[in-house]
C-alpha positions, 0 to 999 in steps of 0.5 A: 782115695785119690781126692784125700791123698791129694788134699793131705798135700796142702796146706792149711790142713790137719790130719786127725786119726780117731783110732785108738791109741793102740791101734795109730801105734801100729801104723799112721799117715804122716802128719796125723794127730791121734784123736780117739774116737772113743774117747770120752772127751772126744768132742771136747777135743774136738771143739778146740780145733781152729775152724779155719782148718781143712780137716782130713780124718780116717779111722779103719775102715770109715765108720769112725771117721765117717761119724766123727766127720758129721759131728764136726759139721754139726759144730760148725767146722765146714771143710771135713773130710773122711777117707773112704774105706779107712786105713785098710783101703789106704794100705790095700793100695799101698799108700804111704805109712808110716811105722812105728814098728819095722815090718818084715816083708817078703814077695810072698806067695804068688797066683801059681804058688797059692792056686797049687796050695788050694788044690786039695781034697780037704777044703781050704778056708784062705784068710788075708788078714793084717797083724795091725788089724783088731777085727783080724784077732777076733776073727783068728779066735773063731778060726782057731775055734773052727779049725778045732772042730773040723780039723778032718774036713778043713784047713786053714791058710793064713796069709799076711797081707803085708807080705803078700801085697801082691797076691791080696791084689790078685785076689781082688782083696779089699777089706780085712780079714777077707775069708775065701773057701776052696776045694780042689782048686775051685773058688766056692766063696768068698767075703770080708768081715768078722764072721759069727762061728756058726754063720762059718760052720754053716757055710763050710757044711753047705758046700 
């Protein structure tokens, strides 16, 4: 993370952001051009660039980038860069973006206030989540989905990561969405990802 923030300070280097076009609209690091990944002249794009370049690229969470960087490799680009654990990683450490829209911040919740509100006879499913984050809406539907079915047993606590940067670093947050589970107060589970509705059930039953 440190190494990328460092080389995107040099010179003779670019910048390449393989999101979609949607996504780099909610959020981007100064200086990048946006190449979709999923495009289907993506390499065609690519192959256009000056070799001579240093090339730094992110993606969300590294895949993309991770993939992209490869193919450039293999076409003879010989100073590619991905940044490990994407942009979500970047924002997590609170790196420099910039946005296109602005956003509301606030202090948030803090470590006492959040440990009282899980403090509950019901379990309390926590999500930190980001509203630029695509794989965060899917997972808010399978919420809204199991929330539904279990509203006697459960309840869930939403939480902006862009508003509460400082509880999202008290609880170790590293990724999006991440899912924690409590009940009267003790932490029983937690994971990052898109989980499948019924691996959720699942889990929410065992404890």
């Amino acid at each position: 993370m440190n190494d990328f923030e460092k080389k995107s300070k040099e010179s003779n280097i670019q910048i390449i952001d393989v999101r979609t076009s949607e996504e780099f609209k909610s959020g981007y690091l100064k200086g990048a051009k946006n190449i979709d990944y999923y495009a289907k002249d993506f390499e065609k794009q690519i192959q256009t660039l000056p070799k001579s370049k240093t090339y730094l690229l992110y993606c969300l969470g590294g895949t993309r980038s991770g993939k992209a960087m490869e193919m450039m490799k293999q076409n003879g680009f010989q100073n590619v860069y991905s940044l490990k654990g994407g942009i979500m990683k970047w924002r997590i450490e609170d790196k420099p973006i910039i946005e296109t829209v602005a956003i509301k911040t606030s202090k948030g919740m803090t470590p006492d206030e959040f440990n009282l509100r899980v403090k509950s006879d019901k379990m309390i499913v926590v999500e930190i989540y980001g509203p630029w984050c695509p794989p965060c809406k899917k997972m808010n539907l399978i919420l809204d989905s199991v929330s539904n079915e279990m509203k006697d047993k459960i309840e869930i606590l939403r939480l902006n990561f862009d508003n509460n940067k400082d509880l999202a670093k008290y609880l170790n947050v590293e990724n999006f969405p991440t899912l924690y589970l409590y009940k009267d107060g003790q932490h029983l589970w937690h994971g990052d990802g898109v989980m499948e509705k019924e691996r959720l059930l699942k889990l929410i039953n065992r404890y």
